[in-house]
DODREN-603210 format. One record per residue: x, y, z of N, C-alpha, C in turn; residue in three letters. Coordinates in steps of 0.05 Angstrom, whole numbers, plus 32768, in hexadecimal, padded with zeros to 4 digits. Layout:
residues N
XYZXYZXYZALA/...
***
This chain:
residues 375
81C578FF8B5881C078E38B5C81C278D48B42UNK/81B978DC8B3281B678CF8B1281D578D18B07UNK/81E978E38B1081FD78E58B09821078D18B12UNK/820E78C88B2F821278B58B3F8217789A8B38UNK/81F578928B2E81E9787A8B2681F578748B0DUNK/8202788B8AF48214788D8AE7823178808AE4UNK/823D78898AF0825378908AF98257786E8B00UNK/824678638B13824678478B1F823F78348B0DUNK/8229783A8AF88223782B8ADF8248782D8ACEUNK/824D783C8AD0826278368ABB828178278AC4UNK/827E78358AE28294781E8AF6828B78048AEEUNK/827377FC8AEE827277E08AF2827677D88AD6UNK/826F77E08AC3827677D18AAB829777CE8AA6UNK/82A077EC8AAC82C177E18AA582C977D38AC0UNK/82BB77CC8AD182C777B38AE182C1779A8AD8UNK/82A877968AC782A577828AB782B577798AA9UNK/82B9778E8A9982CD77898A7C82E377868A91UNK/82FA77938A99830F77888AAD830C776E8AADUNK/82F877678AC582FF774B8ACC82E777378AB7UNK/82EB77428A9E82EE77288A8C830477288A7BUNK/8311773B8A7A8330773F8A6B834177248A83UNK/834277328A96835077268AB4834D77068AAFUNK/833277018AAC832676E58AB1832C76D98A96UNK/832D76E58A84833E76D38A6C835276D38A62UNK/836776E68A75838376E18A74838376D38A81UNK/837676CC8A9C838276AD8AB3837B76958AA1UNK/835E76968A8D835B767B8A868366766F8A6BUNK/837076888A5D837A76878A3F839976768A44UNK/839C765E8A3483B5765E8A3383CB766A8A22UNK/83DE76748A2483F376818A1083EB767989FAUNK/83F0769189EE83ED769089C88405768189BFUNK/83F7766D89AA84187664899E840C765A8982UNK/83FB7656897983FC7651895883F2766D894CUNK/83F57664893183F9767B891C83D67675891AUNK/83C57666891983B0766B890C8393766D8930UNK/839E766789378399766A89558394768E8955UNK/83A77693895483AE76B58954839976C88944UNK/839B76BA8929839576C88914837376C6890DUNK/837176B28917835576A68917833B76B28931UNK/834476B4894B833A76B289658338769E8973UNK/8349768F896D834176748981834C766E8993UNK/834D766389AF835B765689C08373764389C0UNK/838E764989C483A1763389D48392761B89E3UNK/8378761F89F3836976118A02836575FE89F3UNK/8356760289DE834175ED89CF835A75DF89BFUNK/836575F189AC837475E08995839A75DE899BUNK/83A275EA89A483C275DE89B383C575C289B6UNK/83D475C289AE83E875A689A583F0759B89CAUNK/83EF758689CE83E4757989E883FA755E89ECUNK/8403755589D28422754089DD843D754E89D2UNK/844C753A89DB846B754789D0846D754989BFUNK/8482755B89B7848C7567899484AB7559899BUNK/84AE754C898684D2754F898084E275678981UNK/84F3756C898785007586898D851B7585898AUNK/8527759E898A854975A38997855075B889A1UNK/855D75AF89B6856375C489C8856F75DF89B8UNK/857E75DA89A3857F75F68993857775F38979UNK/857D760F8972857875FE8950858C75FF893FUNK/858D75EF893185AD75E9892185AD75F38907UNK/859F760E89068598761888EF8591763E88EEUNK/859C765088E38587766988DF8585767188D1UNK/8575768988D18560769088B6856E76B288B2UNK/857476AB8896858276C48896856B76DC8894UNK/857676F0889D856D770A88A7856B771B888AUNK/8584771A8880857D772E8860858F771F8847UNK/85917722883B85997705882485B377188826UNK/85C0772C883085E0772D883485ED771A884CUNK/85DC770B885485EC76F0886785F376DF8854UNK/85EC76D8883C85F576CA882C860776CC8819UNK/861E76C8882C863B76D28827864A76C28822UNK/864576AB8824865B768E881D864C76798819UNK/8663766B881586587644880C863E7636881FUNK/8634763B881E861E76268823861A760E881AUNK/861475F0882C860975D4881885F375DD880CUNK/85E575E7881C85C575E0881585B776058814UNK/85A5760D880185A3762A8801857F76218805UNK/856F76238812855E762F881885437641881BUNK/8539763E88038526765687FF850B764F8803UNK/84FF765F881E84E5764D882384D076638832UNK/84BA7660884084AD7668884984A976688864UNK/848E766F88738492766988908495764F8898UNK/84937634888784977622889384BE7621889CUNK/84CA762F889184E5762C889384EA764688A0UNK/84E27657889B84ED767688B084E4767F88C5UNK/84CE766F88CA84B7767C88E884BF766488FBUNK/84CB765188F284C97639890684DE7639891BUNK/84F1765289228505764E893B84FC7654895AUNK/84E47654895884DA7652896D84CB7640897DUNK/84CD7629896984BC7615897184DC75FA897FUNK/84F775FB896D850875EC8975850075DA895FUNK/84F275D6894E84EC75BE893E84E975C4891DUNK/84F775D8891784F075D688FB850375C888E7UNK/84F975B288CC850475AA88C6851C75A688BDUNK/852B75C188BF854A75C988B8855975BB88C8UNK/855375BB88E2855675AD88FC855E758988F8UNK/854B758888EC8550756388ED855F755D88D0UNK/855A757488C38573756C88A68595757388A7UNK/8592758488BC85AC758788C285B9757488D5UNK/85A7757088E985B1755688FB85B2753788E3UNK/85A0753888D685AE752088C685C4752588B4UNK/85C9753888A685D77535889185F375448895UNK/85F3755A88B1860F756988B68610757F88A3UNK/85FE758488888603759A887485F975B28880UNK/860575C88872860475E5888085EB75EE886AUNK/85D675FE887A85C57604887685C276278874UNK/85B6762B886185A976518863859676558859UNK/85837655886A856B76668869855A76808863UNK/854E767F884A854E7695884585327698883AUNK/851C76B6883F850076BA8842850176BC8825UNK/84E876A8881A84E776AC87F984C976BF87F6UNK/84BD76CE881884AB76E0881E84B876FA8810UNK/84D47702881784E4770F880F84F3770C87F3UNK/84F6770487E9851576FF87D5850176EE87C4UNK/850076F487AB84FC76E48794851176D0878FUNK/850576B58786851F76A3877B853776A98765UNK/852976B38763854676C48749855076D68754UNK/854D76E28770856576F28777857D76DB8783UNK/857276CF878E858B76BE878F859476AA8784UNK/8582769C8772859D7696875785AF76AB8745UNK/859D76C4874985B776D7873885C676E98752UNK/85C876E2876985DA76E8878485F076E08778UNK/860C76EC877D862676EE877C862E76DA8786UNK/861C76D287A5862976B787AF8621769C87A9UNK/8612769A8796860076828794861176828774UNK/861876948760862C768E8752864776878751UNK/865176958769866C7691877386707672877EUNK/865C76788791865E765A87A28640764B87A2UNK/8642763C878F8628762C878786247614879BUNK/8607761A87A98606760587B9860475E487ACUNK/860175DA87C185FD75BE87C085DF75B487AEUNK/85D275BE87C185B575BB87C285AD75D687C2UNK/858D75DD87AD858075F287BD856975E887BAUNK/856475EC87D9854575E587D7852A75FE87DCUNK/851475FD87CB850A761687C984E575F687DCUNK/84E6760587F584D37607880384B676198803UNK/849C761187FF8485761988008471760D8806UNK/84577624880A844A761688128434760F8801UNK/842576008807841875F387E9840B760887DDUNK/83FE760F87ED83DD763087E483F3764787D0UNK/8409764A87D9841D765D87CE8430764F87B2UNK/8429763D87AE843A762C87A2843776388780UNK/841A7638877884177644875A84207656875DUNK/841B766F876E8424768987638447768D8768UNK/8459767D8773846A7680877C847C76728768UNK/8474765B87568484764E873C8475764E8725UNK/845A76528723844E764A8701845A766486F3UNK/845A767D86F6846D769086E98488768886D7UNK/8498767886E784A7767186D884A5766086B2UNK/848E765186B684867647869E847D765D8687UNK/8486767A868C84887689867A84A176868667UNK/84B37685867784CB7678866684D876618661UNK/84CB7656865784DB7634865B84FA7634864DUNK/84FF761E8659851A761F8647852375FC864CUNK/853475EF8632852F75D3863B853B75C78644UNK/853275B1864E853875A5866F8552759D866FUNK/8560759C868485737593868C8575758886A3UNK/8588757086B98585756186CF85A3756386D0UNK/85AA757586EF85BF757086FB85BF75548705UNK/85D0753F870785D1752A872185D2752F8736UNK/85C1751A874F85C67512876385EB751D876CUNK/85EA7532877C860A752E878C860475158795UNK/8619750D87A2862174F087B1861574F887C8UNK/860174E487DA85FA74EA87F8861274E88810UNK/862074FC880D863B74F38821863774FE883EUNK/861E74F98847861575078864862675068878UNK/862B751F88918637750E88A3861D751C88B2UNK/8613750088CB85F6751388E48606751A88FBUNK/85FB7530890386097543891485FD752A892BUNK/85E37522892F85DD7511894385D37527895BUNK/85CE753B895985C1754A897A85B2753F897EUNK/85AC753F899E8596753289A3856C753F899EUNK/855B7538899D8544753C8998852D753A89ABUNK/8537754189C28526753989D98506754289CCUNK/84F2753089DC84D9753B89D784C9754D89F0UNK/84C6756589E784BD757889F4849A757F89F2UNK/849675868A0C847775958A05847A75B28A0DUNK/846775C68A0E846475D28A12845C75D78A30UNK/845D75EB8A44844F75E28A65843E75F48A5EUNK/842475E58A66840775F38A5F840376048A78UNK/840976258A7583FE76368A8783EB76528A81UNK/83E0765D8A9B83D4766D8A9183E776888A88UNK/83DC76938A6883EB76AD8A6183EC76CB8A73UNK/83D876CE8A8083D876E68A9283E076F88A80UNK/83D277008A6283DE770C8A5583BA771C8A4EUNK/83B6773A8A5883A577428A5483A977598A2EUNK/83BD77558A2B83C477608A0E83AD774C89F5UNK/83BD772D8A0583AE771A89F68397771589FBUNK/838577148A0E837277148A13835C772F8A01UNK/835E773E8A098357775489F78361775289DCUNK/8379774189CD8370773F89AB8363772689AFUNK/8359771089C4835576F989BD833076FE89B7UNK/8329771089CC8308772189CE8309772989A9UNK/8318773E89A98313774A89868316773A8979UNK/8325772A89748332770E8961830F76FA8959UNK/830376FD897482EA76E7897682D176F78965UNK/82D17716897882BD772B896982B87727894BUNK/82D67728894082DB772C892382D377118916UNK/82D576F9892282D576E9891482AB76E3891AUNK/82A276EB8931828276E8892B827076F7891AUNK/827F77128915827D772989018281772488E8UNK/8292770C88E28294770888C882AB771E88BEUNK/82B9772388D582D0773A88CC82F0773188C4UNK/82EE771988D28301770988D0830376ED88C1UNK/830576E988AE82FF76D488A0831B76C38895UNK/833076CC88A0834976BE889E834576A58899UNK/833E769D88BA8349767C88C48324767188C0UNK/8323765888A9830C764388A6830A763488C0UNK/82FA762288C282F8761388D582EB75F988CBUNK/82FD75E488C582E975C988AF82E575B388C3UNK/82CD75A588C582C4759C88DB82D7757B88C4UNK/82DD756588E082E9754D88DB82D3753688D9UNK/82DA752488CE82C2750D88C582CB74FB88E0UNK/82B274EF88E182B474D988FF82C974D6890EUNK/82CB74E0892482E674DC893382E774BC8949UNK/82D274B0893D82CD749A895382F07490895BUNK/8301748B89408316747989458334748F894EUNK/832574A7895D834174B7896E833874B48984UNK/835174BC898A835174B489AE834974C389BEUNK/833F74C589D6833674D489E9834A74E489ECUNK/8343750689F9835375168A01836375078A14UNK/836274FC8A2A836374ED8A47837D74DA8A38UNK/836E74C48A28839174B98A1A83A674CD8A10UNK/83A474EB89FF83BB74F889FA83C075068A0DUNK/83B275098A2E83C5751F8A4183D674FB8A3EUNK/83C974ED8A4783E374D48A5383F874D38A42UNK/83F974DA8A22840B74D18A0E841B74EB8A1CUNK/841075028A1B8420751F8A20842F75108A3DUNK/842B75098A568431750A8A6D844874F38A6AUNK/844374DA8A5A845874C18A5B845974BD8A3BUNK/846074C68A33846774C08A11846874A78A13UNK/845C74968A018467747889F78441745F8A11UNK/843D74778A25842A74638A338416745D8A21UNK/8404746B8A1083F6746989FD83F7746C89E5UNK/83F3745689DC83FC744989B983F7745F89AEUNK/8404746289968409747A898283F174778976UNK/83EC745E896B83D37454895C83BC745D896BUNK/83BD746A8979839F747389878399748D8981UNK/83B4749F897883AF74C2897583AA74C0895EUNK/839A74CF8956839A74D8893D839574F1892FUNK/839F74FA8921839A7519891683A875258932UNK/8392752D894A83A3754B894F83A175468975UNK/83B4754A897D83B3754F899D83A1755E89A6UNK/839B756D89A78390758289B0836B757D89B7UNK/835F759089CA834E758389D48333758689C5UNK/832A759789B3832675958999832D757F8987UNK/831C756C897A831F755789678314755C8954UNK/82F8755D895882E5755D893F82ED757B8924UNK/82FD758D892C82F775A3891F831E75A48917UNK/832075B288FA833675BA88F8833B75D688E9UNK/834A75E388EE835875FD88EF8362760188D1UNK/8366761B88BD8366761C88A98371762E88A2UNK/838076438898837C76598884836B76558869UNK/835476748870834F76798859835176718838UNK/83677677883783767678881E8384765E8814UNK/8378764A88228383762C8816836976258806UNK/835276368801833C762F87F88345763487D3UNK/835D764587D3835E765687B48365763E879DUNK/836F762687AA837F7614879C835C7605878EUNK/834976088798833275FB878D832D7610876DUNK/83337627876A833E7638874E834E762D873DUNK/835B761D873D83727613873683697604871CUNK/836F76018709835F75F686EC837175DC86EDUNK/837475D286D4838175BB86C5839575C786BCUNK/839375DC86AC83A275E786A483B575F686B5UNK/83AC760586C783BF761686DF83CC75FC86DFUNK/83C275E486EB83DF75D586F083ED75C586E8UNK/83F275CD86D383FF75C386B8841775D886BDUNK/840C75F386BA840F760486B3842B760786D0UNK/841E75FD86EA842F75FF8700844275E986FFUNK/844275CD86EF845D75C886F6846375C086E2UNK/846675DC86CA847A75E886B0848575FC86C0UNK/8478760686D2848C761B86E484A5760986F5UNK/849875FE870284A875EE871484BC75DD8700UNK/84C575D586F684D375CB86E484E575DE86D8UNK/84DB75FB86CA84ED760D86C284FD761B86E1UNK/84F6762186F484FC76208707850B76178714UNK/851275FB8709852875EB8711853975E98708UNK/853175E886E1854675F186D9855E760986D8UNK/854B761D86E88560763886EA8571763486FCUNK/855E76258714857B761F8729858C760F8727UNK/858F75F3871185A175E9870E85AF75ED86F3UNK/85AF760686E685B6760E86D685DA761586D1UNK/85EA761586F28606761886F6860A75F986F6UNK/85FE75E386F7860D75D086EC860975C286FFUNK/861575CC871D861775BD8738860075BB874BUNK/85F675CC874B85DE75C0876485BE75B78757UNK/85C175AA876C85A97597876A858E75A48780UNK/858175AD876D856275B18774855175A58778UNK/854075AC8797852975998798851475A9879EUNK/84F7759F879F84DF75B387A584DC75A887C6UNK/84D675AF87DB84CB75A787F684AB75B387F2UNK/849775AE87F1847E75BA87EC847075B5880AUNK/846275C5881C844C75C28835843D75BA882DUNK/842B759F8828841575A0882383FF75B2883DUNK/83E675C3882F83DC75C8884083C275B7884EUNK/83C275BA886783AC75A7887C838E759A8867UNK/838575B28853837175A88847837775968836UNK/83897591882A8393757E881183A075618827UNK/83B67560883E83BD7550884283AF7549885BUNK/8397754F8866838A754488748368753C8867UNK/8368753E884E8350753C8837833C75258848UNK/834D75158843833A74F08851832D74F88862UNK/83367513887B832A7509888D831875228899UNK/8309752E887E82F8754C888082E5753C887EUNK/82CA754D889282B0753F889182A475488873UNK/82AC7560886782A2756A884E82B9756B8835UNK/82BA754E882882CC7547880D82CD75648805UNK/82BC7577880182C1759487EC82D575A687FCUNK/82DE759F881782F275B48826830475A7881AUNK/8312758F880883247587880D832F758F87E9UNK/834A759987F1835775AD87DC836D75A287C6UNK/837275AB87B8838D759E87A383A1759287ACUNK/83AC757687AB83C6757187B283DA757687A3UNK/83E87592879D83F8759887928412758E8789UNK/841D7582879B8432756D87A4842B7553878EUNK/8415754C8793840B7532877D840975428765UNK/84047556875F84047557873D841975688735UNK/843375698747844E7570873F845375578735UNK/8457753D874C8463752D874184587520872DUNK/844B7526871F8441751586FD8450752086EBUNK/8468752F86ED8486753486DF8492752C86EAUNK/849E751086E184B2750786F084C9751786F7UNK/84D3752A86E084E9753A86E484E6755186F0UNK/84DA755586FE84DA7566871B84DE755C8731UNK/84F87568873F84FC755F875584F175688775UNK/84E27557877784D17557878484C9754687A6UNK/84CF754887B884CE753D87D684AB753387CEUNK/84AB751F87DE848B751787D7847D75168800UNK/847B752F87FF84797538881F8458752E881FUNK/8448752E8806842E753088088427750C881CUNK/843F74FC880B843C74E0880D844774DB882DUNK/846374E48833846874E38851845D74EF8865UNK/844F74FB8864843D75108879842575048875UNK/841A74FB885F840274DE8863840474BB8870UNK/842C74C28871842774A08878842974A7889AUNK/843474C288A1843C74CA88C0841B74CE88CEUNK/840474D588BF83EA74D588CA83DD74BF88C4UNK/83DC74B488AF83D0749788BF83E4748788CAUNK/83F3748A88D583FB747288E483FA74768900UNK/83E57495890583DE7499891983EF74AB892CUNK/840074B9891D840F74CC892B83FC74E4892CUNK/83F474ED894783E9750E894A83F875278944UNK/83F275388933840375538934841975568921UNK/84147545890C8420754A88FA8425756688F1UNK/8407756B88F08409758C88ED840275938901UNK/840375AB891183FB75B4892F83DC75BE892EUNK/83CB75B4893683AD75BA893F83A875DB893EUNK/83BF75EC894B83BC7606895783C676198936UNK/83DB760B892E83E87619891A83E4760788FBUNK/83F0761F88E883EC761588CA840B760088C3UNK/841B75FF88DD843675EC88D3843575D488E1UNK/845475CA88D4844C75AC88DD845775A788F2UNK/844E759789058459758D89248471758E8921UNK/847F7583893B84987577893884A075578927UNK/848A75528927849075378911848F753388F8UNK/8475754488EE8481754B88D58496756188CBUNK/84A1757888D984B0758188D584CA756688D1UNK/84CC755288DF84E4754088DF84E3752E88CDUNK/84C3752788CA84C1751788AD84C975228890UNK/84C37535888A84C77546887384E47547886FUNK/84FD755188898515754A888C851675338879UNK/8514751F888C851A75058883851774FB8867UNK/84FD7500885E84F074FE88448506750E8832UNK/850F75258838851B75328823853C751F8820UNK/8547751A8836856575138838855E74F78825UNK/854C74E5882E854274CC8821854474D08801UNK/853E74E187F3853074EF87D9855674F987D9UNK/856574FB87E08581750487DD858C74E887D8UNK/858574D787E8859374BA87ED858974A887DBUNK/856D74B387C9856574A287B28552749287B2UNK/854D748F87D18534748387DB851A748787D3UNK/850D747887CE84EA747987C084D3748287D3UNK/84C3749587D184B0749D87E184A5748D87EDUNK/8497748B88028483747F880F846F747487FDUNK/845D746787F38453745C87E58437745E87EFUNK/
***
């Protein structure tokens, strides 16, 4: 009998556990951001909720091993996940620089390949691009150029090539995502451990920084309507982030390291960035620029309920050398959030929406064409 009563005690618990695996694959929606994942948190709560700019393909790829880079290129490439993880979304900003400008693009992981492997690559001497642009993200930014300021060497300034664009013009429809349930009990069961770990204190990846007064964003109820009829509800009403989550925003860890950062470190980081540039325009012909990510804590600073979450703007104390060339993304990705655009950066993930991925585009071609930052 006791063996019985056993036997039935333990049926019922793994029918428990079952149908709560079951029951939060029907209610979980698909995984789709990077800090979502990494963190434990719901598609539910923080997923991005209006349209993204998009393209039906992408007019761009990411090379696989630096032996794709086998010929002339305009533009060479060297960046991080904001430039190599993004072909899945249809929106990353290679996308809208190639549709403006018609230049041929190669993408290449600077996760992988140090910048000096491919300035001293066979093809980048043979056939010197146009442009190279070395892409990062802000938190990665010291350790990835202040090294260089070990060797200085003195300055030199290729010119401006001529902006001789031609835009391919594809179209950019705006897309959402269709919010369904994942029926994915794989995910459900890491979404359980993912949560464990993070009440355990096991997981300490992804921060979570609470937002200062949200009186002046809009109701969830106005962004399904913006998501359902784009254009029915004023832009000026979203603010910060679609998603049904407002008050709270999403983090990595490790954007906290830039609060380390001395007077000196960044001095020290753009004597790097500067020698840096000089190596790549050292053949004479191409013209170097920095693309920098600012990260969420630095370019969403204004609007943290706690001033001390809010982190170095890296971007701003590059440009206090004038002679670094430099995209001022910190300034365009501030004028695209207050003016009330949602999702600049995605709620769910550490990248930028479809709009700032298009702003940054733009910002950079602008910064080709001679045009003055946003102010």
């Amino acid at each position: 009998m006791t063996l019985k009563i056993h036997h039935r005690l333990l049926l019922s618990i793994f029918g428990a556990c079952f149908a709560l695996v079951w029951g939060l694959a029907f209610v979980l929606e698909p995984l789709d951001g990077d800090l979502t994942r990494v963190g434990g948190f719901t598609e539910n709560d923080f997923h991005w909720r209006v349209p993204q700019p998009t393209f039906r393909e992408n007019l761009f790829k990411v090379a696989k091993d630096l032996s794709e880079y086998d010929r002339y290129y305009d533009v060479v490439l060297l960046g991080d996940s904001f430039s190599c993880d993004q072909v899945g979304h249809l929106f990353g900003w290679q996308n809208f620089l190639i549709n403006r400008t018609g230049l041929s693009v190669i993408t290449i992981d600077t996760r992988r390949y140090w910048p000096i492997e491919i300035l001293e690559s066979e093809t980048f001497k043979k056939h010197p691009p146009r442009y190279f642009i070395f892409e990062s993200v802000e938190r990665y930014l010291n350790e990835r150029a202040a090294y260089f300021a070990k060797d200085p060497r003195p300055f030199r300034e290729n010119p401006l090539p001529p902006a001789n664009f031609h835009p391919v013009n594809a179209p950019s429809p705006m897309a959402l995502r269709p919010q369904t349930r994942c029926w994915d009990t794989d995910y459900a069961l890491g979404y359980l451990n993912a949560v464990m770990q993070r009440r355990f204190h096991l997981n300490n990846q992804v921060t979570v920084l609470p937002l200062a007064n949200n009186d002046g964003l809009s109701t969830f109820d106005d962004l399904q309507k913006l998501s359902a009829s784009p254009g029915s509800v004023g832009l000026e009403k979203a603010k910060l982030f679609s998603s049904r989550v407002q008050d709270r925003m999403l983090i990595y860890f490790d954007e906290a390291k830039k609060h380390d950062l001395a007077p000196a470190d960044l001095e020290t980081l753009r004597a790097g960035m500067l020698e840096f540039q000089n190596l790549a325009e050292s053949n004479g012909k191409t013209h170097f620029v920095f693309v920098i990510a600012p990260d969420k804590s630095s370019i969403y600073a204004p609007y943290l309920a706690n001033p001390s979450d809010a982190t170095h703007n890296l971007v701003e104390n590059a440009a206090k050398d004038p002679r670094i060339h430099l995209v001022r993304t910190d300034l365009t990705l501030t004028q695209s959030i207050t003016s009330g655009i949602p999702d600049v950066y995605l709620p769910n993930d550490s990248h930028w929406g479809g709009v700032g991925h298009q702003r940054v585009a733009d910002a950079l071609v602008d910064f080709w064409e001679g045009k003055p930052a946003p102010k």
